[in-house]
VEXVO-161554 format. One record per residue: residue in three letters; x, y, z of N, C-alpha, C, O in turn. Coordinates in steps of 0.001 Angstrom, whole numbers, plus 500000, padded with zeros to 6 digits. Layout:
# VEXVO-161554
AlaXYZXYZXYZXYZ...
# end
This chain:
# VEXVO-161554
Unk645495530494191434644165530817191943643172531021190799641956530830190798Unk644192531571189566643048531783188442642560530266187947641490530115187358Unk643061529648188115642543527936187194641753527438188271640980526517188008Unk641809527930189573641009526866190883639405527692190751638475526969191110Unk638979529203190249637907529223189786637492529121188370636363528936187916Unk638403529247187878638417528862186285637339527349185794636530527121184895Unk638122526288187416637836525016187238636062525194187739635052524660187281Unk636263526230188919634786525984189408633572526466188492632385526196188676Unk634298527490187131633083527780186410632880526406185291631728526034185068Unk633488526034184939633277524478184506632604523792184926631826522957184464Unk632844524082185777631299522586186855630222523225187066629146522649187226Unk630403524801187102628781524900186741628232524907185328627045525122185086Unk629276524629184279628315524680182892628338523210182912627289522676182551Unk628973522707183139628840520839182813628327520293184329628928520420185395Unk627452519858184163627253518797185700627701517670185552627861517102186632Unk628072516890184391628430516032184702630201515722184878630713514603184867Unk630884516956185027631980517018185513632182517200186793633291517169187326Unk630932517438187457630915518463188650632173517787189594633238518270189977Unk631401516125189832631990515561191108633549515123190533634256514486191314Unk634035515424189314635341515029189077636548516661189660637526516901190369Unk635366517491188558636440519066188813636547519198190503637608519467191066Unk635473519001191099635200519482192531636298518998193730636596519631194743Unk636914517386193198637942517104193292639142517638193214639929517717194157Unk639373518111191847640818518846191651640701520166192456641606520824192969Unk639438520381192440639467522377192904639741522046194477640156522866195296Unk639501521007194674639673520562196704641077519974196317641759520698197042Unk641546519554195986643153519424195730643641520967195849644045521460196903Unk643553521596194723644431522640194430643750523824195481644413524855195372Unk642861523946196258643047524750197227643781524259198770644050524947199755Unk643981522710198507644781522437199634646213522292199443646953522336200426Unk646732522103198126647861522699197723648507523907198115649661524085198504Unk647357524885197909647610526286197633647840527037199294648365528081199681Unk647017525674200096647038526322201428648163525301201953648513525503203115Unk648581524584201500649606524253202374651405524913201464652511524856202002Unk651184525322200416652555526358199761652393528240200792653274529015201162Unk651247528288200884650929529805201760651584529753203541652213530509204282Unk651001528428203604651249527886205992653032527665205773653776527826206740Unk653551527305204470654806527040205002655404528685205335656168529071206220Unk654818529324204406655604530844204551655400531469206090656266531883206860Unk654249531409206230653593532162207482653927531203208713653795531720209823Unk654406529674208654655322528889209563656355529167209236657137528433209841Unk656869529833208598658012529937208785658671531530209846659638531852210536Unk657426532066209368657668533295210080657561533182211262658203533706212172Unk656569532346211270656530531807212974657667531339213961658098531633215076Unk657931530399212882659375529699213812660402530724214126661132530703215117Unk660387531813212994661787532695213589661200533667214932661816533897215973Unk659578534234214490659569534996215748659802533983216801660752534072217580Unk658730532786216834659318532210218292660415531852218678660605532007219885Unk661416531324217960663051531448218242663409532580218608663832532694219759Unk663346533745217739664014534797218794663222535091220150663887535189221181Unk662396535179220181661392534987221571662061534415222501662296535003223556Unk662433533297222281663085531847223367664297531999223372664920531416224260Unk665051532840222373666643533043222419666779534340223501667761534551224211Unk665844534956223458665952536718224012665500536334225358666161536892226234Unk664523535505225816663966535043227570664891534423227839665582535051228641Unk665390533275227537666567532478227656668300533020227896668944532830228929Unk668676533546226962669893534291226851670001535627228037671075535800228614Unk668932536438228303668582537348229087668614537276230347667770536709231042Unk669690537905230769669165537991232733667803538203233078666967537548233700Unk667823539915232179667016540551233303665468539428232709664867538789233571Unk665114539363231536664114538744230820663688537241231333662568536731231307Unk664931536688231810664734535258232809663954536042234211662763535735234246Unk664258536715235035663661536640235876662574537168235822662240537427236978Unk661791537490235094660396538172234582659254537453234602659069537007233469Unk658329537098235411657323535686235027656884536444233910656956535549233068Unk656473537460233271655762537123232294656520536751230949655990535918230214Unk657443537187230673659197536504229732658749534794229870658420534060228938Unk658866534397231505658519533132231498657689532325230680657979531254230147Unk656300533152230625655231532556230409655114532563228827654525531696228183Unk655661533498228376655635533852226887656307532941226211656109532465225093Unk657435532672227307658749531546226501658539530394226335659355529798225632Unk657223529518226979657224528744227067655920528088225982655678527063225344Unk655375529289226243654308529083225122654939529414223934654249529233222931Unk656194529903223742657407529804222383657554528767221678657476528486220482Unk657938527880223294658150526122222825657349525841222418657619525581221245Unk655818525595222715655149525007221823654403525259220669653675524485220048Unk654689526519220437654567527130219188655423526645218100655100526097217046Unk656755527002218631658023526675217584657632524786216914657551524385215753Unk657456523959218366657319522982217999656126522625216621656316522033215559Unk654953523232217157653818523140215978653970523815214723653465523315213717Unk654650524968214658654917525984213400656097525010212393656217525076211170Unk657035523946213545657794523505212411656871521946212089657450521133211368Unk655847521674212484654909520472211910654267521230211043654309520505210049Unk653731522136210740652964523269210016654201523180208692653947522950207510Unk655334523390209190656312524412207792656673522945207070656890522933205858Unk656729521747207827657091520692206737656135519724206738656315518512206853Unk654871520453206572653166518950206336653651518498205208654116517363205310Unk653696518854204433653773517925202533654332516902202883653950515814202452Unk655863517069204165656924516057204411656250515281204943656176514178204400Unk655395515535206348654513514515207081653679513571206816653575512416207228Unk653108514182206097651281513286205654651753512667204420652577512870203528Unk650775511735204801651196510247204195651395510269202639651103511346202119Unk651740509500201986652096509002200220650408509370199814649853510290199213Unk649937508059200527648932508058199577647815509195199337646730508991198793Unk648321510555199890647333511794199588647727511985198407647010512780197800Unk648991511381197552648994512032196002648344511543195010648551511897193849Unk646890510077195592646137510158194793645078511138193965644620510995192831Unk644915511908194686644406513487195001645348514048193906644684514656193066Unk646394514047193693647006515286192915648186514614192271648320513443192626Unk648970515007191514649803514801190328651073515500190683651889515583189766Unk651359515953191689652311516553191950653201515851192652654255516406192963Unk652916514304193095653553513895194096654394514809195583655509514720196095Unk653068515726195883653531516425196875653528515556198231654615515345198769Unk652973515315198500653300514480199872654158513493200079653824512567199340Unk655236513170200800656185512310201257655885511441202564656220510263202438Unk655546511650203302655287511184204612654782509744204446654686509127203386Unk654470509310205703653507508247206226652606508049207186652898508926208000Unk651717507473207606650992507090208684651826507113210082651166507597211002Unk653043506721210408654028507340211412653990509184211331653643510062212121Unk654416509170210257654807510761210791653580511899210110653543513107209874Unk652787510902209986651181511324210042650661511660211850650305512737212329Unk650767510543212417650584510849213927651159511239214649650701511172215790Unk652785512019214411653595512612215077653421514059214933653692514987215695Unk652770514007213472652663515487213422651028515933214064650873517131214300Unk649956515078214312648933515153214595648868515753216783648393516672217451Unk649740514399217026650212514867218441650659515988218519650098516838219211Unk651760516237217829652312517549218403651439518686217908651684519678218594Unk650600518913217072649381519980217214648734520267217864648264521357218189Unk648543518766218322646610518583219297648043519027220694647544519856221455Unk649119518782221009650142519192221965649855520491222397649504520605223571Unk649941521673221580649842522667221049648805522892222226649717522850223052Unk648069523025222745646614523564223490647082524091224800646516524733225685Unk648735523451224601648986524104226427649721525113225983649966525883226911Unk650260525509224804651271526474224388649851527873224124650022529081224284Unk648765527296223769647542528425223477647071528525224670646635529675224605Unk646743528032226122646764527948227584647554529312227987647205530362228527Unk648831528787227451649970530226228635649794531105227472649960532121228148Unk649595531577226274649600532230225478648569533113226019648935534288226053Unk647101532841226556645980533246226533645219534077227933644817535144228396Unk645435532405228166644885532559229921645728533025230733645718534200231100Unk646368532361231026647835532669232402648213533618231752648117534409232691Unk648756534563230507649273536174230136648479536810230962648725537429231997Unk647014536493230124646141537846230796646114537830232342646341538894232917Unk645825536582233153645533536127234326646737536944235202646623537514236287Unk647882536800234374649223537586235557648610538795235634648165539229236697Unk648517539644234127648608540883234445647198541184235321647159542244235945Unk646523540652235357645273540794236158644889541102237448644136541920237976Unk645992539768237983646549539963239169647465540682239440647358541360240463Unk648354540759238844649762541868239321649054543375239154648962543799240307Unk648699544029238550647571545080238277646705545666239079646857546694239739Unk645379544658238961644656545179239199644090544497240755643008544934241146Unk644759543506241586644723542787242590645958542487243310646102541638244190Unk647117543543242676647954543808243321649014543065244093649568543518245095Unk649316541584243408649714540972243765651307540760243170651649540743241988Unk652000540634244151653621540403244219654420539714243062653820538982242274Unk655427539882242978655987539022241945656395537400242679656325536286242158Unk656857537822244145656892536647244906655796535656245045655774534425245027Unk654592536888245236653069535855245377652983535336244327652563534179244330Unk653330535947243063652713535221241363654049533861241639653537532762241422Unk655175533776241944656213532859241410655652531891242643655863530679242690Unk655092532454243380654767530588244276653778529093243140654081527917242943Unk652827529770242752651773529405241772652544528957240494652531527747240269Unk653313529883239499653992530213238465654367528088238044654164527677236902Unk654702527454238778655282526100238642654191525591238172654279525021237084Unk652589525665238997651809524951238148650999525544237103650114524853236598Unk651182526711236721650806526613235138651378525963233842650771525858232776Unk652442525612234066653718524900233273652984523790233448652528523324232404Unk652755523281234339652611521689234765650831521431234078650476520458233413Unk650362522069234301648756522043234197648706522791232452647583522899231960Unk649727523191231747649687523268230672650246522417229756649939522561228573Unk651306521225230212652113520396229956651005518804229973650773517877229197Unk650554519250231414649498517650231776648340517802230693647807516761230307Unk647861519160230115646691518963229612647304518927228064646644518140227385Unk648056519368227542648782519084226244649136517390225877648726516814224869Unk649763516936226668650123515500226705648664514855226836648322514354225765Unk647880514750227670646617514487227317645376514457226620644377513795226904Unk645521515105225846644627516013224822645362514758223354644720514086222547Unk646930514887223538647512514818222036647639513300222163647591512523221210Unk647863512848223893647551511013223605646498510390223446646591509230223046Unk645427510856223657643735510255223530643515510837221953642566510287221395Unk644076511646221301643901511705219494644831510559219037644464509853218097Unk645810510372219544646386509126219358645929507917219592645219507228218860Unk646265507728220414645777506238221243644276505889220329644311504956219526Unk643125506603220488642203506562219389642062506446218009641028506288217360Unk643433506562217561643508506176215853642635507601215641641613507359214999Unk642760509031216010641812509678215475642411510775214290641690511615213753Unk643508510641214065644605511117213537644531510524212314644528509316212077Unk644444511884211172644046511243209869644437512638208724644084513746209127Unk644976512583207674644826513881206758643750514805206917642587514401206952Unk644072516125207025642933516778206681642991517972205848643535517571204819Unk642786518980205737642988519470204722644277519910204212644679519721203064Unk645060520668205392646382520951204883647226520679206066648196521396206312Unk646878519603206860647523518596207521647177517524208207646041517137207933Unk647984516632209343647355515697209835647165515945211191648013516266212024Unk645717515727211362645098516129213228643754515324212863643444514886211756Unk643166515253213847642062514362214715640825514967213278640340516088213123Unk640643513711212444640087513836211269639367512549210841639988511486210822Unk638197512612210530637613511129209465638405510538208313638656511251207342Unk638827509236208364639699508732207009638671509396205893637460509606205956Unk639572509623204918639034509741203422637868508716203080636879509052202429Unk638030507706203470636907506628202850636052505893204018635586504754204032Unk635996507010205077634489506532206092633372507472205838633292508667205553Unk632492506445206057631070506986205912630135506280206741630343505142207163Unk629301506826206929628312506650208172628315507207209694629164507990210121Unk627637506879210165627316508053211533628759507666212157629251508351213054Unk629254506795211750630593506559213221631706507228212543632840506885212879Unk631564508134211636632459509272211130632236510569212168633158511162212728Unk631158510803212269630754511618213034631435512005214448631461513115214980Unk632187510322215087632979511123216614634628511730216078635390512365216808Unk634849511415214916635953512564215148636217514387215257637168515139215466Unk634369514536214903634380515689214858634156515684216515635195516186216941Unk633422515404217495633127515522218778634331515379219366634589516106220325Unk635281514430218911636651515117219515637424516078218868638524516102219419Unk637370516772218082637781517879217885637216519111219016637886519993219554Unk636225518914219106635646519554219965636129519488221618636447520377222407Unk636067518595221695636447517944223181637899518135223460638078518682224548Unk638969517857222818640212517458222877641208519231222458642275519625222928Unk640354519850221512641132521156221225640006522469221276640010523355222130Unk639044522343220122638229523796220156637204524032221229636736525163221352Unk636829523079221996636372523113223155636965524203224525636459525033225281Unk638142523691224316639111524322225213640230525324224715641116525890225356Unk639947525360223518640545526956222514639505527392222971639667527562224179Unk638274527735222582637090529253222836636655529012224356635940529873224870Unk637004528002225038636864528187226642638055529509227371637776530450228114Unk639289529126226846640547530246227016639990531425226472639789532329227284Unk639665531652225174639231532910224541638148533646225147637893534787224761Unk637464533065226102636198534143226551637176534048228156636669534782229004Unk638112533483228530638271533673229791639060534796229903638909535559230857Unk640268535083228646641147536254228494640284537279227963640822538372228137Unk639114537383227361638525538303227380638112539141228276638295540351228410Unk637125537827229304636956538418230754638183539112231981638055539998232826Unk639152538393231664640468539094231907640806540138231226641366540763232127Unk640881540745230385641125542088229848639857542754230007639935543983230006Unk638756542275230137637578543437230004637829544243231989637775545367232486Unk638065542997232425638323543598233893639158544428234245638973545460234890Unk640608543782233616641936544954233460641415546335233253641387547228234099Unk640924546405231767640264547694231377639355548319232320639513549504232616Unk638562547732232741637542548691233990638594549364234852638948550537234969Unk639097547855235597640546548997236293640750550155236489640600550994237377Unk641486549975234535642602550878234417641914552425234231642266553563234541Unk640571551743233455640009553209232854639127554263234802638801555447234724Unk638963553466236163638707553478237053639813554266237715639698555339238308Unk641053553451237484642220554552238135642206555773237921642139556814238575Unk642322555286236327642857557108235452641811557881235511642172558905234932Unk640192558087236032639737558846236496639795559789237844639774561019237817Unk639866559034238947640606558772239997641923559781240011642266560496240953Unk642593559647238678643925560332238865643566561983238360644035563058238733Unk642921561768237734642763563578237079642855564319238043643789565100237864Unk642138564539239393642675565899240367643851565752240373644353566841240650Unk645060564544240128646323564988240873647330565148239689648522565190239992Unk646861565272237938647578564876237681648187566376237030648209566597235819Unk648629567262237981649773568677237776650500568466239038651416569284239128Unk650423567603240131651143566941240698652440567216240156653011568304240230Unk652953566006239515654024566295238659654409565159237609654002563997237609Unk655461565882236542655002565267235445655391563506235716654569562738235215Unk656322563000236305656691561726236618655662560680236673655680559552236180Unk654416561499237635653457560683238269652298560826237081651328560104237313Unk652200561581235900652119561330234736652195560261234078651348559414233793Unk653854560408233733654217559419233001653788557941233290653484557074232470Unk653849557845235006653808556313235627652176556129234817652193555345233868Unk651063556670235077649675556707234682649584556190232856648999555218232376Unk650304557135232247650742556701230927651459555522230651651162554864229654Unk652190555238231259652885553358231529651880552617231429651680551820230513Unk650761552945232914650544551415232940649393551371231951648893550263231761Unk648847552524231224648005552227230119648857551432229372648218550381229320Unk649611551300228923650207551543227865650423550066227775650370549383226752Unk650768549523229457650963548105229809649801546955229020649802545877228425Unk648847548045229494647542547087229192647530546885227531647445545758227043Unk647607547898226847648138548145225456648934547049225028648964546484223935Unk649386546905225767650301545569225154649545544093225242649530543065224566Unk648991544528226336648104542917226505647442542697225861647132541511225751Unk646835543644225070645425543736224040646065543204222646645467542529221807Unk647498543683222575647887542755221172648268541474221381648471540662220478Unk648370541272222495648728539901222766647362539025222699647499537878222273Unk646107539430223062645448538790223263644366539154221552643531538296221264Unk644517540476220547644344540222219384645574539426218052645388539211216855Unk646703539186218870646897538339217847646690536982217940646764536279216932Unk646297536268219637645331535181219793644525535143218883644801534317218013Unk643498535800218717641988536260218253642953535309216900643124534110216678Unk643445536689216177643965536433214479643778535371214039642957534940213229Unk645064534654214939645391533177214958644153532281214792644131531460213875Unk643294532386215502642382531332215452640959531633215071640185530728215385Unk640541532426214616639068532915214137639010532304212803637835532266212438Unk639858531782211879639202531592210754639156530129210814638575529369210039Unk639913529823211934640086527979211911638765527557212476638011526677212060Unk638566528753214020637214528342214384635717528559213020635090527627212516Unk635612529341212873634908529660211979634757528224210894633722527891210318Unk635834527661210837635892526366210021634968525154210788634068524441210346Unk635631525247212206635242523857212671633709524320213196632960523352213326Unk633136525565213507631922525781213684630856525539212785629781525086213180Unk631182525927211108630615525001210351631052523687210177630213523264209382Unk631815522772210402631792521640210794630559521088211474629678520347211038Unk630798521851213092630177521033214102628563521481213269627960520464212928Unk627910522647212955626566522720212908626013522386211747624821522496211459Unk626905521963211050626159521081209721626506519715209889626295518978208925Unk626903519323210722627205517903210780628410517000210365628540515793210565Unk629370517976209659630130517303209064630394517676208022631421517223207516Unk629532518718207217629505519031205776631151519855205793631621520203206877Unk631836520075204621632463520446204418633009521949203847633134522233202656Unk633363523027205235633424524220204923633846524885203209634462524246202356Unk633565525639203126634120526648201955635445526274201467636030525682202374Unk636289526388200239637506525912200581638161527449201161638860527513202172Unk637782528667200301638639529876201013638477529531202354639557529353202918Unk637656529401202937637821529490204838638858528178205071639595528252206055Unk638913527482204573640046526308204847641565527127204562642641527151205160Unk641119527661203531642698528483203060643067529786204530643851529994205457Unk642338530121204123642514531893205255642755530851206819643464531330207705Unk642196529638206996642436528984208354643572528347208027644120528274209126Unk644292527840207258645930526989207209646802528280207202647898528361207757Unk646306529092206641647590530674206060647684530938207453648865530972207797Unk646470531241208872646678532184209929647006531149211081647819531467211950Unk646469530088211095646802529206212229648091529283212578648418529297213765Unk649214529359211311650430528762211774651139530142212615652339530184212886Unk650313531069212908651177532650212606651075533153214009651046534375214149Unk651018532417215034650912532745216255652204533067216805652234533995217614Unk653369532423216494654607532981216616654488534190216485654318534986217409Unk654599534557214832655070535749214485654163537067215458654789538039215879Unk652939536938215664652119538102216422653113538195217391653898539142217428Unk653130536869218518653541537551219790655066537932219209655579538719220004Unk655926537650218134657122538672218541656838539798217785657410540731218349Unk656230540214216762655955541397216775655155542673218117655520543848218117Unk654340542271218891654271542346220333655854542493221134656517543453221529Unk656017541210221130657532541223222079658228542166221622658506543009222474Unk658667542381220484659852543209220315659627544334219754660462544950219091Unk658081544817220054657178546094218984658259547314220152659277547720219592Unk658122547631221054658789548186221646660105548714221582660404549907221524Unk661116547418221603662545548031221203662583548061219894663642548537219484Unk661654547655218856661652547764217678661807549827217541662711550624217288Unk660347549900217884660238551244218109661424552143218645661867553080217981Unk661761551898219517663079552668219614664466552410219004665288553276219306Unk664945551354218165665909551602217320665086552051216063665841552129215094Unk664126552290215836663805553668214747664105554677214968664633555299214046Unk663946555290216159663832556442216703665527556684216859665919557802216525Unk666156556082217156667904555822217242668353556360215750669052557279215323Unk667514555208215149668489555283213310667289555440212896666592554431212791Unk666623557006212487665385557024211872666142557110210298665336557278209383Unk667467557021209935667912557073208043667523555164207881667431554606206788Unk667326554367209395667292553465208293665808552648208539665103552671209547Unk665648552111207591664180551303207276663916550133208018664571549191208464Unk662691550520208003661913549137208798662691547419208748662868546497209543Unk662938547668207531663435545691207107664983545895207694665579544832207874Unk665510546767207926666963547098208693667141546752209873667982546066210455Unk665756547613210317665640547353211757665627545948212407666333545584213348Unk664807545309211818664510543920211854665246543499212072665486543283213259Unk666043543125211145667337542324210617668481542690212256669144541836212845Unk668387544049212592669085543973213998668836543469214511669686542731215008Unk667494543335214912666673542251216146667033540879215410667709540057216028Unk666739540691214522667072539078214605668470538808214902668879538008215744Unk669195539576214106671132539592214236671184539509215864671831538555216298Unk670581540391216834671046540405218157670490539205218930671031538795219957Unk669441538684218423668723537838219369669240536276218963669445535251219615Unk669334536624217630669714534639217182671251534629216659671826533573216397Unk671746535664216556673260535611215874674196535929216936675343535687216559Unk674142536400218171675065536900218559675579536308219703674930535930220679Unk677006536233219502678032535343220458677978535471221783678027534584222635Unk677847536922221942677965536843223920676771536915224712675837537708224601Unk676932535975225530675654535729225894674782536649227055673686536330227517Unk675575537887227401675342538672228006675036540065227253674757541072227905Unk675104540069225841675042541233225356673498542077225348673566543300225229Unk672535541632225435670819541869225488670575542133227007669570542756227348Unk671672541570228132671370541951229255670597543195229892669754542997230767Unk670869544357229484670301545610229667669116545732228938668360546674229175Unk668848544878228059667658545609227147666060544874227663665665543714227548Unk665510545873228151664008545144228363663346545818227632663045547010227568Unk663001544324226693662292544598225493660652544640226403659958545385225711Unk659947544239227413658724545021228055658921545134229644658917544094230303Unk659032545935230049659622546575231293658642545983232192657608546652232168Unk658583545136232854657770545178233980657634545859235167656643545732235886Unk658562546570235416658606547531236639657093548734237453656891549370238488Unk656375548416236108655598548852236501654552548401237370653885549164238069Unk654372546793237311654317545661238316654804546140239944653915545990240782Unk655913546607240371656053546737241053655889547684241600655433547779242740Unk656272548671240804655470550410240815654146550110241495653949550659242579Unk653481549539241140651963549385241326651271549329242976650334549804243617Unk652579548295243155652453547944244797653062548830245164653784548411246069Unk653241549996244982653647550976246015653104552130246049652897552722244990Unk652754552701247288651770553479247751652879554938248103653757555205248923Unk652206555619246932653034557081246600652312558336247428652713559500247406Unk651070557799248219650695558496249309650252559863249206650112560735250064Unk649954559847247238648945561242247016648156560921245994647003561322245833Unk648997559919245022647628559541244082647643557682243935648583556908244116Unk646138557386243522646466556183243297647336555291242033647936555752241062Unk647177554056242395647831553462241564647833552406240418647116551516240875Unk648175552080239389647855550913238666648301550063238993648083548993238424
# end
């Protein structure tokens, strides 16, 4: 990092190096961001594996729509985090005109394989976003069944699957699939110029960030509603709550529920604010070419959507094997959860453990006939 501004104070004492250094310094920050995305894909891939090993392997966690919904948006996470953890491998030879490292291996094939399965990616940020918040919304605060949610439950899969496959064959089929900074997705070749460079940014728009910040204000509006709710109940509850302490605790649950949704829906946010932030200066300068740090801070966080939701998923039983073995340390703890979720032989052994209890879902629909309910 010290030589990539080192290089940039050079080009401001010499101009006539400018357009050569300006080169290497756009090399070596896309270097730098694609040695950073493999780490943070990598973290990804393990949270979403254990994610998909723990819904999968799990009784009680299979029959859970929201386990469901999480797991599936696993898959297409896992799938994109491992196009993310091996780009250098993907994208084509000839990006090592650019650099001296002969870092890139790939080709124009597995240039557009890795481009699809990104632009793929939009239905895995779909159930991640919308349909999370949308269950608890309904199960909550509109009180609806686990039976009523599993009639529906088939076509969010399907309507997240149809719009993924669609999205990632029209970047295809279009030749729109091209290097870009620290991988390959719906991009202008290196050597076009003129206004008909210009529609690959309008499908970027159209095909992914269009319909990324369409989800993001809809789960907003979904949690801002949750929250009225919840904060509506728990007023509501104060005359009753020496009642007794149980009917307490239930009140403290389903906050607590919502609590969970809010990290689910800020490690959405994480994930994608610095990428948007990228393609927003994109779209309103026309094309000009963002900052390189915002290119960096957007390859480092994009890939890291895994890792949020299992820190989420498993923040819970995390928390309580501390509380079990408070002599041993955080990186201990871990290491159990991964040992139990991806290492272990019987496939019934996690059975008992609900890593997020939904019961309170059902709690909800039932009328305790002195105070209300979440």
């Amino acid at each position: 990092y010290a030589s990539i501004f080192h290089q940039h104070f050079l080009s401001l004492e010499n101009p006539n190096t400018h357009s050569k250094i300006a080169m290497e310094t756009s090399s070596s920050w896309s270097i730098a961001t694609i040695i950073v995305s493999k780490i943070t894909s990598a973290a990804s891939v393990l949270g979403s594996s254990m994610i998909i090993s723990q819904v999968l392997r799990n009784k009680n966690n299979r029959n859970e729509v929201m386990h469901r919904i999480i797991c599936c948006s696993s898959i297409f996470d896992l799938l994109a985090s491992l196009c993310w953890l091996l780009n250098n491998f993907l994208m084509p030879s000839s990006m090592n005109q650019y650099t001296s490292l002969g870092f890139y291996l790939g080709n124009g094939t597995t240039c557009s394989i890795q481009g699809f399965i990104i632009t793929l990616n939009i239905g895995g940020v779909l159930c991640n976003s919308v349909f999370l918040s949308l269950y608890r919304l309904l199960c909550i605060k509109y009180k609806w069944s686990t039976l009523e949610f599993r009639k529906i439950e088939p076509c969010f899969y399907l309507i997240a699957l149809i719009l993924g496959l669609t999205t990632a064959t029209i970047s295809v089929s279009k030749n729109l699939i091209h290097p870009a900074s620290w991988n390959c997705w719906i991009n202008k070749p290196r050597d076009c110029e003129g206004r008909e460079c210009t529609r690959h940014y309008k499908y970027q728009f159209r095909l992914f960030y269009g319909w990324l910040w369409a989800f993001f204000i809809i789960s907003s509006i979904n949690s801002i509603l949750l929250y009225k709710h919840v904060v509506e109940v728990e007023k509501s509850v104060v005359p009753f709550r020496r009642i007794s302490i149980s009917r307490s605790k239930h009140n403290s649950y389903s906050y607590n529920v919502f609590i969970q949704m809010l990290f689910y829906i800020g490690g959405f946010f994480l994930t994608w604010i610095f990428a948007s932030i990228f393609r927003l200066i994109t779209f309103i300068s026309k094309g000009r070419t963002p900052p390189n740090f915002i290119a960096f801070l957007a390859g480092s966080f994009v890939p890291m959507q895994g890792f949020f939701n299992a820190i989420v998923f498993f923040r819970m039983r995390a928390c309580e094997l501390k509380l079990q073995n408070p002599e041993r340390t955080w990186i201990a703890v871990v290491c159990i959860l991964v040992k139990t979720t991806l290492f272990c032989t019987r496939i019934d052994a996690n059975d008992k453990l609900d890593i997020i209890n939904d019961d309170v879902l059902s709690t909800a629909n039932a009328d305790d006939g002195e105070t209300p309910s979440i």
